[in-house]
C-alpha positions in Angstrom: -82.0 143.1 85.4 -80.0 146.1 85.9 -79.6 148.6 83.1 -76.7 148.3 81.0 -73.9 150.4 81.5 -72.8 152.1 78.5 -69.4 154.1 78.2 -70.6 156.8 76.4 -69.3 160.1 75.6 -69.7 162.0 78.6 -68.0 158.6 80.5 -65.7 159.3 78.1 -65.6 163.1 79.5 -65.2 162.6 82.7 -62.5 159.8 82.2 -60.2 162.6 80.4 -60.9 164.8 83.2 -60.8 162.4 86.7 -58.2 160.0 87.4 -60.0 159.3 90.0 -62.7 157.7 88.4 -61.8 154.0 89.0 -62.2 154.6 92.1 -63.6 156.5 95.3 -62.6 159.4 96.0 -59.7 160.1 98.8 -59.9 162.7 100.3 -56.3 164.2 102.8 -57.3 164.8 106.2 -58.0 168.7 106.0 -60.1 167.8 103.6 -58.2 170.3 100.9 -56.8 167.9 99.0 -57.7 165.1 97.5 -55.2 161.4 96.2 -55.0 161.0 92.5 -53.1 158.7 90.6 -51.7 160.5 87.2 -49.6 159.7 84.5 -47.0 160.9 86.8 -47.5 158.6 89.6 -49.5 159.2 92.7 -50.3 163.2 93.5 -51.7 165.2 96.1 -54.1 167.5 94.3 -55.3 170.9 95.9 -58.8 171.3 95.7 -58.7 175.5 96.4 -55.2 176.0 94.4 -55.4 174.0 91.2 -51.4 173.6 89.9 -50.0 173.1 93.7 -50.1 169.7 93.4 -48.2 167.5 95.4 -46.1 164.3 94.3 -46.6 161.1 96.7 -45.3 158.4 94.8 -43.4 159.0 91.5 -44.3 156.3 88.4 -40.5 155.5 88.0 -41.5 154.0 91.7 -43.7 151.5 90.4 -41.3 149.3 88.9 -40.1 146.4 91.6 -37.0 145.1 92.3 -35.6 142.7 90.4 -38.2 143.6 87.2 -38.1 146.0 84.4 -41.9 146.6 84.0 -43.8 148.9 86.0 -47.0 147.8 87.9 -50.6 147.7 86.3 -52.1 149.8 89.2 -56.0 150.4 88.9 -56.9 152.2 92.4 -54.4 152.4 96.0 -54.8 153.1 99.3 -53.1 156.0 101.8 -52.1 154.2 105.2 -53.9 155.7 107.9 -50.9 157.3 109.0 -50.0 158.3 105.5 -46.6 156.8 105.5 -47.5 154.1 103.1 -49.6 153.2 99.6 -51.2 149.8 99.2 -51.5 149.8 95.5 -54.1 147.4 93.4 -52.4 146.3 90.2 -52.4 143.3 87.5 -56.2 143.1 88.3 -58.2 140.4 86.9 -62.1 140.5 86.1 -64.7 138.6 88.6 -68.2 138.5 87.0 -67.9 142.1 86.4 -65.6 144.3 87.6 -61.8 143.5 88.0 -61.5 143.1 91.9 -59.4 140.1 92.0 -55.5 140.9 91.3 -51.7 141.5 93.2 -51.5 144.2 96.4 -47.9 145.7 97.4 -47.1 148.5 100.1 -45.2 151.0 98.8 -43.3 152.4 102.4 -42.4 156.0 101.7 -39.4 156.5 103.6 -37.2 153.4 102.4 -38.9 153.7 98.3 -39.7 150.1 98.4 -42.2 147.9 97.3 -43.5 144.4 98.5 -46.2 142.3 97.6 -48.2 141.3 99.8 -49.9 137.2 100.1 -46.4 136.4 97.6 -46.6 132.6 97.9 -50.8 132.7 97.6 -51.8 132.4 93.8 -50.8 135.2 91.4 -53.9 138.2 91.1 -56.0 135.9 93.3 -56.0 138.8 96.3 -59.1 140.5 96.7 -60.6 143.5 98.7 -57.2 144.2 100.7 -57.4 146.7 103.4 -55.3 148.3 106.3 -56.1 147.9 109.9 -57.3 151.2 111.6 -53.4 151.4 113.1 -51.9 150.9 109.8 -49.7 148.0 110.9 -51.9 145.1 108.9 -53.8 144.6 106.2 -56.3 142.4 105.3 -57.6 140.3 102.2 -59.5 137.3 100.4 -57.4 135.1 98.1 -59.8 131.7 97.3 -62.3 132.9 99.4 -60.8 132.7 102.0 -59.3 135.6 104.7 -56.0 136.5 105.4 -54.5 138.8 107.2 -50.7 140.1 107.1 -48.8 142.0 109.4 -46.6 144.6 107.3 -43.6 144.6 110.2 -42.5 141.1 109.0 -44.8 140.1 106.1 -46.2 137.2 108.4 -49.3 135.5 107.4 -52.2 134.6 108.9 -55.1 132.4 107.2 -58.5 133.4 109.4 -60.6 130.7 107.7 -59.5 127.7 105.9 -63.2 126.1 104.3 -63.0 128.6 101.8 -64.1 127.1 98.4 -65.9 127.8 95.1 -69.2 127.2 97.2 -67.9 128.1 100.8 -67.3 132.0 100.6 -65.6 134.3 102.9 -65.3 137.8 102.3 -67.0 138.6 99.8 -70.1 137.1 97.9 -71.6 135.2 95.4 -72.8 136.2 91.7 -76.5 137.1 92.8 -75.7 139.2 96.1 -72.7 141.2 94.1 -75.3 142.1 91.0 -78.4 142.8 93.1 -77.2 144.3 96.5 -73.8 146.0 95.4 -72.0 143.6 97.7 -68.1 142.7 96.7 -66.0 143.0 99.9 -67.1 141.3 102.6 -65.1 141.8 105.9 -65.0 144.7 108.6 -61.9 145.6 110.6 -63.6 146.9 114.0 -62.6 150.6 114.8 -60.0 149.5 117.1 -58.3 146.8 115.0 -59.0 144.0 117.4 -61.7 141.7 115.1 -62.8 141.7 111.7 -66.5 140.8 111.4 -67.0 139.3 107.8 -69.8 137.7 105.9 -69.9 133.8 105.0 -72.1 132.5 101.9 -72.9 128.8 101.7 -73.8 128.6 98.2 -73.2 124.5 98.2 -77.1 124.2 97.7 -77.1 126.9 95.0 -77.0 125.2 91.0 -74.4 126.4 88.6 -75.8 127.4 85.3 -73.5 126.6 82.8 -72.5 128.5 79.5 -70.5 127.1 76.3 -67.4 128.7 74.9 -67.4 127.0 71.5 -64.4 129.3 70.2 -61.5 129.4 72.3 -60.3 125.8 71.7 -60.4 122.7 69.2 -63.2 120.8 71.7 -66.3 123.1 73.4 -66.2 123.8 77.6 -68.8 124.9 79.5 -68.1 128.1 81.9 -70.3 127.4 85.0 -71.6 130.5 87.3 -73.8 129.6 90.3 -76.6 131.4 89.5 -79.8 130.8 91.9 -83.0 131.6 89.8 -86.3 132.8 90.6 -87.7 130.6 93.1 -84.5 128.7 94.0 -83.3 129.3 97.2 -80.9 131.8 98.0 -77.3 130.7 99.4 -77.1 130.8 103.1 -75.7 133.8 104.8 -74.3 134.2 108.0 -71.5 136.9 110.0 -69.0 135.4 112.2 -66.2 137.3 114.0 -62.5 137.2 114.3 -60.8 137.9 117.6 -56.7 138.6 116.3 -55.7 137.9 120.0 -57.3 134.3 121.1 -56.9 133.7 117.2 -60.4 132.3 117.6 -63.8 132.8 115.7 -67.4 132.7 116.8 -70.4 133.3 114.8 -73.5 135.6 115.4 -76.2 133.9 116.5 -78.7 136.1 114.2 -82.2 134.7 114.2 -84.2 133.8 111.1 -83.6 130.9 108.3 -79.8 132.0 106.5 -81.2 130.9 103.3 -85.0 132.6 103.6 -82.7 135.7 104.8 -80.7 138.4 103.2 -78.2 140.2 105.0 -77.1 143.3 102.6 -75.8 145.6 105.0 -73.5 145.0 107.7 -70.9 147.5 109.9 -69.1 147.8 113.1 -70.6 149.8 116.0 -68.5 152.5 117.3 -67.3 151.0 120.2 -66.0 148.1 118.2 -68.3 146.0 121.0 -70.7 144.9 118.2 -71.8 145.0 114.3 -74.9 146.5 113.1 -76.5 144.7 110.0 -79.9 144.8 108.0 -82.0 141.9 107.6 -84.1 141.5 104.6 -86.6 138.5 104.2 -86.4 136.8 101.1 -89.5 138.4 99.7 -87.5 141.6 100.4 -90.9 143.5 102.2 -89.9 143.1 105.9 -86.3 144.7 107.2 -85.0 144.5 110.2 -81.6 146.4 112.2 -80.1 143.8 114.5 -77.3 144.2 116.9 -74.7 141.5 117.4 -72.3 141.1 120.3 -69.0 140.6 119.0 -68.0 138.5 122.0 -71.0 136.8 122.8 -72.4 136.5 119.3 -75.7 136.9 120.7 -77.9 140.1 119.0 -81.2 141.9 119.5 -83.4 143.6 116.7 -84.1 147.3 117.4 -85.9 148.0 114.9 -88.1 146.4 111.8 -89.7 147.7 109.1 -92.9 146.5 106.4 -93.9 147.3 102.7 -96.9 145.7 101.0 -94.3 145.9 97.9 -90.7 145.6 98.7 -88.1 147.8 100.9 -84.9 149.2 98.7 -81.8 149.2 100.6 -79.1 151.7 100.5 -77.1 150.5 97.4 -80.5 151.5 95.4 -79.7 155.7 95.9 -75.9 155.4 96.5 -74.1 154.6 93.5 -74.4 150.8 94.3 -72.7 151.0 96.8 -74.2 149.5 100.7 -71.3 149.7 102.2 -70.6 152.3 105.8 -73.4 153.8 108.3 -74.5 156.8 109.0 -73.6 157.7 112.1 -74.4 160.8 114.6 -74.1 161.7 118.3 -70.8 159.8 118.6 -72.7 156.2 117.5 -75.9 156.8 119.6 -78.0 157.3 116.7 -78.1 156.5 112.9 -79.4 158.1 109.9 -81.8 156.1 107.7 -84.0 156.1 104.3 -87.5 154.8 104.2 -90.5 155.3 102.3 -92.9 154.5 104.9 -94.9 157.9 104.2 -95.0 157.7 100.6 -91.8 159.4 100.2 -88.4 158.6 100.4 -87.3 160.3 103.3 -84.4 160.5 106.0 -85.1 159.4 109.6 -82.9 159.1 112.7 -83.4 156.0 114.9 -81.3 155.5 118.2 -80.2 152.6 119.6 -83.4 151.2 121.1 -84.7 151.8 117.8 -87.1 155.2 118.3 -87.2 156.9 115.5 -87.7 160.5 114.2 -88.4 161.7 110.9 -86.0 164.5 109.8 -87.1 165.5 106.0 -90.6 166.7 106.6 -91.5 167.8 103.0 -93.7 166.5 100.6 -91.2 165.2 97.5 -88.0 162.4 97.4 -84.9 162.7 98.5 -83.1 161.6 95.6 -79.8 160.7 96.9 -78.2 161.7 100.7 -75.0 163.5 99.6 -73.1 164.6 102.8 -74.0 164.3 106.6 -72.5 166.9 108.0 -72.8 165.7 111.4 -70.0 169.3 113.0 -72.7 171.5 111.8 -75.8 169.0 112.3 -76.5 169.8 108.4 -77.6 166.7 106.1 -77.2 167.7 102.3 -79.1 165.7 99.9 -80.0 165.5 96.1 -84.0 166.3 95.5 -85.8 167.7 92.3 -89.6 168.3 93.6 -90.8 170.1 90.5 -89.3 168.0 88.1 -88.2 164.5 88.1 -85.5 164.8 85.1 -83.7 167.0 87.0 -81.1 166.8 90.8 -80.5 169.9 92.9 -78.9 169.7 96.5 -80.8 170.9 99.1 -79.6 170.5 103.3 -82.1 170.0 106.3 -81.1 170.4 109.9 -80.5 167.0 112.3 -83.2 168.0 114.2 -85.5 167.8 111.0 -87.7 170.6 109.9 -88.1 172.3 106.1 -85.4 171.5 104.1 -83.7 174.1 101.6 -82.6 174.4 98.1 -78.7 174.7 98.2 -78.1 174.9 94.4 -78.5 178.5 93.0 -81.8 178.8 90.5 -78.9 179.4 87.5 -78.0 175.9 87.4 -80.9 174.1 85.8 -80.6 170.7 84.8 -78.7 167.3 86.9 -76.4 168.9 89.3 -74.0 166.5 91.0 -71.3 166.9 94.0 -68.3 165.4 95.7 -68.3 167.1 99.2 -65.2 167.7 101.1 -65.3 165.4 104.6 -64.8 168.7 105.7 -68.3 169.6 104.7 -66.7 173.4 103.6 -65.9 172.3 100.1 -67.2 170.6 97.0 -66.4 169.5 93.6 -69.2 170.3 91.7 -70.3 169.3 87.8 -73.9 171.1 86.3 -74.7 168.9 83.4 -78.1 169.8 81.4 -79.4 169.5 77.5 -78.3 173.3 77.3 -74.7 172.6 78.5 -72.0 170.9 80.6 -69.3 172.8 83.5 -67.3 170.3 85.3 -65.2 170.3 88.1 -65.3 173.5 89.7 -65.1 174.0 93.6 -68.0 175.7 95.2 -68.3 176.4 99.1 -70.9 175.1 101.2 -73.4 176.1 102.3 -72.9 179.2 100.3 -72.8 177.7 97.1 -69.6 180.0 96.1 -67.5 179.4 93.4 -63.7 178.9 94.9 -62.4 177.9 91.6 -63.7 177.9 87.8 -64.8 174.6 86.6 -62.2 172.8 84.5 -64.2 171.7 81.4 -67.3 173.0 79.8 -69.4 172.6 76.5 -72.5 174.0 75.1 -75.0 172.6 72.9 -74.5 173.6 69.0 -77.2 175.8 68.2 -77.1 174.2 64.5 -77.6 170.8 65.9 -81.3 169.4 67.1 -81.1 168.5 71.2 -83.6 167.0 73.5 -87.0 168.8 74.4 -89.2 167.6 77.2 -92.5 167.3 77.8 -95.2 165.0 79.5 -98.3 163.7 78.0 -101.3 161.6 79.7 -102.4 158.8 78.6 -106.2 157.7 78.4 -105.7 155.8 81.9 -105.2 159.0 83.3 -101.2 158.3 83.9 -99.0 161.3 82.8 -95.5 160.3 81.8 -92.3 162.6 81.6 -90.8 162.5 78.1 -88.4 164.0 75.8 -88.0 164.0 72.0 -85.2 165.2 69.5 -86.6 166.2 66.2 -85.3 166.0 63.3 -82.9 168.5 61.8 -85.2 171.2 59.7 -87.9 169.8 61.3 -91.3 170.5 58.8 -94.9 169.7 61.4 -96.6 169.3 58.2 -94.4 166.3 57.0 -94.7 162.7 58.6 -91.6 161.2 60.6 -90.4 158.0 61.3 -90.6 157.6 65.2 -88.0 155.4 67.3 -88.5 154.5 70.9 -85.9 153.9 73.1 -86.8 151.8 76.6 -86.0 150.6 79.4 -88.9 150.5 82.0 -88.4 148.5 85.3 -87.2 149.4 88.2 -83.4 149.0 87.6 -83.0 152.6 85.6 -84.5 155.9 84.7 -84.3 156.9 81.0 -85.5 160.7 81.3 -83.1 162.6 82.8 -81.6 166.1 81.6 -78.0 166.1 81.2 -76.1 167.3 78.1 -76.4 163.7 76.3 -79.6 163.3 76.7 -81.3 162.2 73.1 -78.4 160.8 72.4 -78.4 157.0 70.4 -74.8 155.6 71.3 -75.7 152.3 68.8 -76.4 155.1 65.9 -73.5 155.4 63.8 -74.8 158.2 62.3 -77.1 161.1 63.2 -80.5 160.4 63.7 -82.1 164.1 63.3 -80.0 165.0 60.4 -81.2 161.4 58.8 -84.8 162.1 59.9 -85.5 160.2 62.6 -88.5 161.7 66.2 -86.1 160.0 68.6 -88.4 159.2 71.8 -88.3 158.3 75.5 -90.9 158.0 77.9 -90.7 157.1 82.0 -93.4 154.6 82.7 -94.4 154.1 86.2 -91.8 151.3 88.1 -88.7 153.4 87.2 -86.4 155.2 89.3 -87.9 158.3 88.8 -88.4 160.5 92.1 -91.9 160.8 91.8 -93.1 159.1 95.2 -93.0 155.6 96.2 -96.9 154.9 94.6 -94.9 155.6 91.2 -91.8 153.6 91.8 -93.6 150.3 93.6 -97.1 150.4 91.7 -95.0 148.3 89.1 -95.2 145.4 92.3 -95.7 142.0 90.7 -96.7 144.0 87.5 -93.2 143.9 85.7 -94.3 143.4 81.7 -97.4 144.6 82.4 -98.2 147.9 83.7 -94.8 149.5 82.3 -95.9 148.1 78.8 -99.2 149.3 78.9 -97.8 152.9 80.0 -95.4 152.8 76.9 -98.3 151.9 74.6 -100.7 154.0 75.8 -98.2 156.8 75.7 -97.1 156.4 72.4 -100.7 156.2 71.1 -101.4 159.7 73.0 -97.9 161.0 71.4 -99.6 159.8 68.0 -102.6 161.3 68.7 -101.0 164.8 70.0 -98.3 164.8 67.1 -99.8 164.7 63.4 -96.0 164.7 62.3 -95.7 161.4 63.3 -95.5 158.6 61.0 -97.4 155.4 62.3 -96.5 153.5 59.5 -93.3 153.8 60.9 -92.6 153.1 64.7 -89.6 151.6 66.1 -88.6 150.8 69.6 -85.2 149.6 70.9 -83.6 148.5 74.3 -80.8 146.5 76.1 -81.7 144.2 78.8 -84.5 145.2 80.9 -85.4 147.3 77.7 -84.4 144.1 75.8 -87.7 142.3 77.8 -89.7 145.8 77.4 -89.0 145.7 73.2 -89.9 141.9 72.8 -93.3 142.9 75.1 -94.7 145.8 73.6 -94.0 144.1 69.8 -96.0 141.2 71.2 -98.7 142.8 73.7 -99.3 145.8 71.0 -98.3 144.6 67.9 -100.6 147.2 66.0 -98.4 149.8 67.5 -95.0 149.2 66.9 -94.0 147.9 63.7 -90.0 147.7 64.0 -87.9 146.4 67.4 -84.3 146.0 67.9 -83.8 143.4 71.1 -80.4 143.0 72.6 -79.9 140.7 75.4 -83.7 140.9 76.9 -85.2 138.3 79.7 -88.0 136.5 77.6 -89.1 134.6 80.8 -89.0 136.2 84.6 -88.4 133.0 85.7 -85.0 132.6 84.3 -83.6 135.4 85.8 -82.1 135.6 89.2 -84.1 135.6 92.5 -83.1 138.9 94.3 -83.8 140.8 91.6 -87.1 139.2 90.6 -88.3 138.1 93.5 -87.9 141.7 95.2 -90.3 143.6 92.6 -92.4 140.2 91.9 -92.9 138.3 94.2 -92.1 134.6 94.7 -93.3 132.1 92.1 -94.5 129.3 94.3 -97.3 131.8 95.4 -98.2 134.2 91.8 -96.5 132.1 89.2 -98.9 133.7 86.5 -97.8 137.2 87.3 -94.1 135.8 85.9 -95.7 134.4 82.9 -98.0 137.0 82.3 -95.4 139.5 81.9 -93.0 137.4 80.1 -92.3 138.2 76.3 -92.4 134.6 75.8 -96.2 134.5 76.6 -96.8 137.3 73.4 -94.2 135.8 70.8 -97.1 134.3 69.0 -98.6 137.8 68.3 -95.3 139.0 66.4 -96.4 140.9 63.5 -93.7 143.2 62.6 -89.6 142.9 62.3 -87.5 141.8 64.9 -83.7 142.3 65.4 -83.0 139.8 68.0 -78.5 140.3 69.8 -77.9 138.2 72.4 -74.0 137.8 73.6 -73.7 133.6 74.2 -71.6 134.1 77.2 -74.0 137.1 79.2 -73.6 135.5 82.5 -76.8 138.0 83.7 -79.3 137.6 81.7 -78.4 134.5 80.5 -78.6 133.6 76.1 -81.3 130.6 77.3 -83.6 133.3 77.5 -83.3 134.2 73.6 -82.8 130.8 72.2 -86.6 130.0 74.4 -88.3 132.7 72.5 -86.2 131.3 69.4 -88.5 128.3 69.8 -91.6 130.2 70.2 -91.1 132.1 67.4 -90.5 129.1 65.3 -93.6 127.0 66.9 -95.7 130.2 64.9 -93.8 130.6 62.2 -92.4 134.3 63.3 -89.9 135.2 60.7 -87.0 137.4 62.5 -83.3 138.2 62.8 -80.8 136.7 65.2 -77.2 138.3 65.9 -75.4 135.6 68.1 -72.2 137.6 69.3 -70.2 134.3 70.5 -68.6 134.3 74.9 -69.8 138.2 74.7 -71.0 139.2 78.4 -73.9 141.5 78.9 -72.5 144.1 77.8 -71.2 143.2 74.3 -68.2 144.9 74.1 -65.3 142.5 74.3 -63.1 141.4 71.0 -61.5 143.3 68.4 -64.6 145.1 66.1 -67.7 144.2 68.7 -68.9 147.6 69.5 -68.8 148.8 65.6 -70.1 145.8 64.7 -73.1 145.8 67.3 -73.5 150.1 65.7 -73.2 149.0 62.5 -75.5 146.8 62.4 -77.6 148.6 64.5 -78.0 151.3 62.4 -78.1 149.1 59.0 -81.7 147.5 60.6 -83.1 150.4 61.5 -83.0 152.0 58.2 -84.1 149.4 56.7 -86.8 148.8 58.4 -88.1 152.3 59.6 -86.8 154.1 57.2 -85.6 157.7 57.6 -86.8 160.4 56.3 -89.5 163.2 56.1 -92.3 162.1 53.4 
């Protein structure tokens, strides 16, 4: 279970300050420039001369003929020849994100628009995108593909058993949360085929929800949803030749339904596809090769883990999609941490491979290949895990080198140019906040001043780190905001906040760090030690022993690192109260709350629970069967770290917020520990927010509501205050 994903305030931030941020950014050829869509329409904006910006498409142009309301556009597309905009509007949520909604070309010679896919159902286009020559575009409408040609607005249907169980282009609940995966067709580099996934989910059970609100007699909302230990739906590629009209699938071998295929892109030559292969354990990949005519393939090369093997959506924003390519498509760049780091390697086409980054700490995140200059730039931090610097490593491997200048402590992050000359650069810490200036590369000169910066109010308390090591010998990164006028000789109430598993980090260093987004108030000025620790299993670039000794030990080992390091905090800190501990967390911190209340009861005397997994086995089987295993063969590791198995051992309060229609972690999972809590006469509270997703936020008043209420527990329960 992914961590949730919180608009706080420096979303909030970065919102005022990018347009952009709905959507990748677009870049103009030179790589100067870069497409935004503004309150005025559609603008060129110069990266090195801030105020020369260019107009593309004016909003008075977004109204179409024959209506007096403008379009809803949330992201577009520049033709490849730059004559035209396929613009994204009146978009429509699917699971979610809104990808599902009504495409038009906007031609900029004759000012026009026209939909696109006019007679197919209203927002049911998905994932639209030109051919390389501009001349088509493609797109999913009912799961299935179609493909017009903009010269006459023809149509042309690719497949026709598209249905709510037969998928084309794109994917089904479980791939889209757990690999990143939403569009799901290629245009080859020379427009002549698309290559595109297909999901047979027919064998895959819909759990349903209830929607008890929305009219006089209940419905049930069904989402196919395979859980642990249910078989996956089956996946397979197939190609689509545009000349004979004529498809032909790849004959890949290996079981479609005991198989994941996360990754999949065209070869160069537009001859064949490139794909990854993951077992459904998710330890053994392998890179195949497909002919596109022949449909026959090869592997090249495969890969084990005695744990599981991350793919790229786990470092690149969620996002699998492209391939690295060098030496015009003769080799690839890849990420493995074979060597007990996470490292880049090379591999050709036969599948030799050569390690490039040589040193002894993680590559974090590759940023930019710069493939002109044979420079790879990449996000590490080997001295300290909150933090993200760039570094750059030649392509023929060797020491790698820290980019970012010492002066910029803290989470640095960059959009690079496809120029590889340029970048956008933001340097966020707990001391301050500069976004949006323009640095060269690999200098690291600034072109341009940022356009937004903040620092920390001396006046106000901010986040300190530290680590401390518990008595197994495990030393955790931390920080801690203390409270305002802090007094060591007083006792403090101590609240943790958690996540714990493998889906999120919680101790990073950026200028909202320390920061309670459910407090309505101010927890230093009321008096609270606000706490995080990183147990092992997270995220955290620390090597891959840290990240994957958590294997088959989810509920377990992270629980007992969060216990132990809270007893070594109390031990270490006289100031802190131990009468009064608290711990919080959503989702996978949700599961982490509802274990540490039950596993160490004599620790943690307050927890506030919002939409947690009680029981592994009712969550989804990529997710859980990647970092546990499968049930069939260790179903007692699933119990053993369930919260459901320690509900008995409640001793203290319980807040428990579930939203009925989370169609992730489903509200099943709270109304089961409902039961067990009642079987032992657990006294608790329950907050049932009614067709609320995961995240809680939907209808007029839920987010204060959620705070409110939040913070009204809280105090009461761990009270504030120095005593």
């Amino acid at each position: 279970m992914k961590n949730i994903k919180k608009l706080t305030a420096i979303a909030l931030y970065f919102l005022c300050l990018s347009p952009l941020a709905a959507q990748k950014t677009q870049w103009t050829p030179d790589g100067n420039a870069y497409y935004s869509f503004t309150k005025k329409g559609v603008e060129i904006v110069d990266v090195l001369h801030p105020g020369k910006d260019q107009t593309l498409l004016n909003s008075s142009e977004l109204v179409p003929a024959g209506s007096s309301d403008a379009l809803q556009v949330q992201s577009f597309q520049v033709s490849p020849d730059g004559k035209s905009l396929l613009l994204f509007a009146d978009t429509k949520k699917v699971w979610r994100d809104n990808t599902r909604g009504d495409y038009w070309i906007f031609d900029k010679n004759t000012k026009k628009l026209t939909q696109l896919g006019k007679d197919l159902p209203a927002s049911s286009l998905m994932f639209a995108k030109y051919s390389p020559d501009g001349k088509k575009v493609a797109f999913v409408s009912k799961h299935n593909i179609y493909i017009e040609d903009l010269s006459n607005n023809q149509l042309s249907k690719i497949t026709n058993d598209g249905t709510d169980r037969m998928i084309n282009g794109t994917f089904d609940w479980a791939y889209e949360e757990e690999f990143g995966t939403q569009d799901g067709f290629r245009w080859s580099p020379d427009g002549s085929k698309i290559a595109y996934w297909k999901m047979d989910a027919r064998g895959t059970k819909n759990f349903l929800m209830i929607n008890n609100t929305d009219s006089l007699y209940s419905f049930t909302v069904p989402v196919e949803y395979p859980k642990v230990g249910e078989n996956p739906s089956g996946c397979s590629i197939w190609f689509y030749d545009l000349a004979s009209k004529a498809s032909k699938k790849a004959n890949i071998a290996g079981d479609e339904v005991q198989n994941y295929i996360p990754r999949m892109e065209w070869v160069l030559d537009s001859k064949s596809v490139i794909l990854q292969q993951l077992n459904r354990k998710q330890n053994q990949s392998k890179i195949i090769v497909a002919d596109a005519n022949s449909g026959s393939s090869k592997t090249i090369h495969t890969e084990t883990d005695a744990a599981w093997i991350d793919i790229k959506s786990r470092w690149n924003d969620n996002d699998p999609s492209g391939w690295d390519w060098i030496e015009n498509g003769k080799e690839f760049l890849w990420l493995s941490e074979k060597d007990g780091w996470r490292h880049i390697y090379k591999i050709d086409m036969n599948g030799k491979e050569t390690l490039l980054t040589k040193d002894n700490f993680d590559v974090i995140k590759p940023e930019f290949f710069d493939v002109p200059n044979q420079l790879i730039y990449f996000l590490a931090s080997p001295d300290n895990a909150a933090q993200k610097y760039l570094y750059k490593v030649s392509m023929k491997g060797g020491k790698a080198q820290k980019v970012t200048p010492a002066s910029y402590t803290g989470s640095n992050n960059y959009t690079i140019s496809p120029n590889g000359k340029i970048a956008m650069f933001t340097n966020n810490s707990i001391n301050s906040i500069s976004i949006g200036s323009v640095i060269s590369l690999p200098e690291h000169k600034e072109l341009v001043a940022a356009k937004r910066s903040a620092k920390a109010d001396p006046a106000k308390s901010k986040a300190e780190f530290f680590q401390i090591t518990t008595q197994d010998g495990v030393t955790l990164d931390g920080w801690v905001v203390k409270p305002k006028n802090f007094d060591p000789n007083k006792k403090y109430p101590i609240v943790f906040t958690v996540y714990g598993e493998p889906g999120s980090q919680t101790v990073t260093d950026n200028f909202y760090t320390g920061w309670n987004y459910l407090y309505t108030g101010n927890m230093a000025e009321d008096g609270y030690l606000y706490v995080s620790l990183e147990n092992r299993g997270t995220p955290s670039p620390r090597g891959r022993e840290w990240r994957k000794s958590i294997y088959r030990k989810i509920g377990q080992l992270n629980i007992r690192d969060q216990a132990m390091g809270a007893k070594a905090l109390f031990a270490k800190w006289p100031y802190a109260d131990t009468s009064r501990v608290a711990v919080w967390g959503w989702s996978g911190g949700g599961s982490s709350t509802l274990n540490l209340l039950g596993q160490y009861p004599d620790i943690y005397q307050t927890g506030i629970a919002i939409a947690p997994v009680a029981n592994q086995l009712f969550y989804d089987n990529i997710y859980q069967e990647r970092y546990m295993g499968l049930p069939q063969e260790n179903r007692e590791d699933f119990v053993n770290g369930s919260p459901l198995a320690y509900a008995k051992n409640l001793k203290g309060n319980l807040l428990l917020i579930h939203g009925t229609g989370d169609d992730n972690v489903h509200y099943q999972n709270t109304e089961v520990y409902i039961n067990e809590l009642v079987k032992y006469n657990k006294q608790f509270q329950l907050m049932s927010y009614p067709n609320r997703t995961h995240s809680i936020n939907e209808g007029e008043g839920t987010s204060l509501h959620l705070a409110t209420m939040f913070t009204k527990y809280l105090k009461e329960h761990c009270p504030p205050g120095a005593r």
